[in-house]
LOZA-549790 format. One record per residue (C-alpha): residue in one letter; x, y, z. Coordinates in steps of 0.02 Angstrom, whole numbers, padded with zeros to 5 digits, always signed. Layout:
<atoms>
AXYZ...
</atoms>
This chain:
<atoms>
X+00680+00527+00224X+00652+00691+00142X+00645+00607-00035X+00527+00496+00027X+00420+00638+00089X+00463+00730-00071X+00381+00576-00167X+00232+00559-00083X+00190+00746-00115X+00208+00720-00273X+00089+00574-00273X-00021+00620-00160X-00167+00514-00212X-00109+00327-00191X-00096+00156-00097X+00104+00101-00057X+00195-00003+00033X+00365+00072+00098X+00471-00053+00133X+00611-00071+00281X+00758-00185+00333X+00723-00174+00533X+00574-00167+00640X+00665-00021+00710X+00673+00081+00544X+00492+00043+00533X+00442+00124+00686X+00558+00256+00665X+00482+00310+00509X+00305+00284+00562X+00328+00404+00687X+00429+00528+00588X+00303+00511+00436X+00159+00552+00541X+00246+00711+00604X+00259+00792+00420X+00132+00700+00313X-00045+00776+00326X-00160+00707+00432X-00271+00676+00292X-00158+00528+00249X-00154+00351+00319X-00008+00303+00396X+00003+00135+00451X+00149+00007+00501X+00169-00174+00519X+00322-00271+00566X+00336-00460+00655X+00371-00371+00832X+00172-00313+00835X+00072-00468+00908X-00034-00566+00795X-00204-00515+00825X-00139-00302+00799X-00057-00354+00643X-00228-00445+00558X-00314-00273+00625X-00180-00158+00542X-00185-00248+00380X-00372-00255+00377X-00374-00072+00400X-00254-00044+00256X-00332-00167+00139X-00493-00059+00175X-00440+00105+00181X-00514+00240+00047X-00410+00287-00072X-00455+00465-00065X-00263+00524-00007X-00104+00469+00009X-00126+00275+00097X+00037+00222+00163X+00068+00038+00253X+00262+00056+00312X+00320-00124+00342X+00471-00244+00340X+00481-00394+00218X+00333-00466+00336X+00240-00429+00220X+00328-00454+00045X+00227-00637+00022X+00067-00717+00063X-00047-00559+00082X-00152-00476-00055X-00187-00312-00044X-00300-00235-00189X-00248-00080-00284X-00066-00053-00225X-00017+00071-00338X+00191+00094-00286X+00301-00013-00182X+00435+00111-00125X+00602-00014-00070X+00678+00132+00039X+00790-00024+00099X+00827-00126-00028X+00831-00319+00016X+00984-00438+00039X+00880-00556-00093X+00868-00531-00272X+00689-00634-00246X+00643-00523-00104X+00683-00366-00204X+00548-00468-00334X+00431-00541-00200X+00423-00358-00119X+00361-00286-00314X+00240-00426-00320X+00108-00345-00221X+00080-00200-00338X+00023-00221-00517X-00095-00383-00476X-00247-00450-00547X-00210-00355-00719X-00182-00176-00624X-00019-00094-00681X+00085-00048-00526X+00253+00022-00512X+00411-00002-00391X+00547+00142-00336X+00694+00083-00250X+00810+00201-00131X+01000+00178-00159X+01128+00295-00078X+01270+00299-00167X+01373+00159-00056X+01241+00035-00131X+01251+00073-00314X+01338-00075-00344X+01154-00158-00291X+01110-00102-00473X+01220-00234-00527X+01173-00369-00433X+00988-00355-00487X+01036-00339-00691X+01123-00496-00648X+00983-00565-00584X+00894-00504-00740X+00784-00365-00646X+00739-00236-00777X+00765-00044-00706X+00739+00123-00767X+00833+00261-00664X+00711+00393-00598X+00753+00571-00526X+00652+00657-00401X+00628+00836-00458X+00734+00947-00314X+00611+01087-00270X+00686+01147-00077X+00482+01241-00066X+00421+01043-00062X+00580+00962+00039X+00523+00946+00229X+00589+01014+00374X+00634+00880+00491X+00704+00946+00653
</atoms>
């Protein structure tokens, strides 16, 4: 969690979609995220265990939320098809999917209607050998490093 923290303070001016395996790691995170992100930023989750009517309410907030500071929708693959959401800037895989066309369906709402986007998947190192799977699968990567600065790293007690 703290390198997701770590990257949203170090892009602290966008619109992503953090993607989870379980309803439960969605809340979890929702909760946790709202605890150390600033309370400037929009926080918002979305997973098929919220009723119907709270979901069209949540995404309708996202979809119109300002993009003045850090916009975050934290949902599970729910919402990886069939919903367009303008100006989604990263879509952060901090689970990555059992599907090589989820992993691809998940990346398709960023970088639409000619908009460049960009995608950051979370591996431990137990699931390197995911890497693999998606250059089989013909998924171009580029590895990425988040800088380690322990002043920026949260403190989650």
């Amino acid at each position: 969690m703290a390198e997701l923290v770590r990257f949203f303070r170090l892009h602290p001016k966008i619109r992503v979609i953090v993607f989870f395996a379980t309803c439960a790691s969605v809340d979890f995170h929702y909760h946790a995220l709202q605890e150390v992100l600033d309370k400037s930023c929009f926080v918002s989750k979305l997973h098929g265990k919220i009723n119907q009517k709270k979901r069209s309410k949540i995404y309708a907030e996202f979809k119109q939320e300002k993009q003045e500071n850090l916009s975050v929708l934290i949902t599970t693959d729910l919402a990886a098809r069939g919903i367009d959401i303008p100006d989604v800037d990263w879509i952060v895989q901090f689970d990555p999917p059992q599907w090589s066309d989820q992993f691809v369906h998940r990346i398709g709402r960023t970088a639409r209607a000619g908009r460049s986007g960009q995608s950051l998947l979370f591996l431990t190192q137990d699931e390197e050998s995911y890497l693999a799977y998606l250059e089989s699968k013909k998924v171009e990567m580029q590895h990425m490093e988040l800088p380690l600065d322990e002043q920026e790293t949260p403190a989650l007690d």
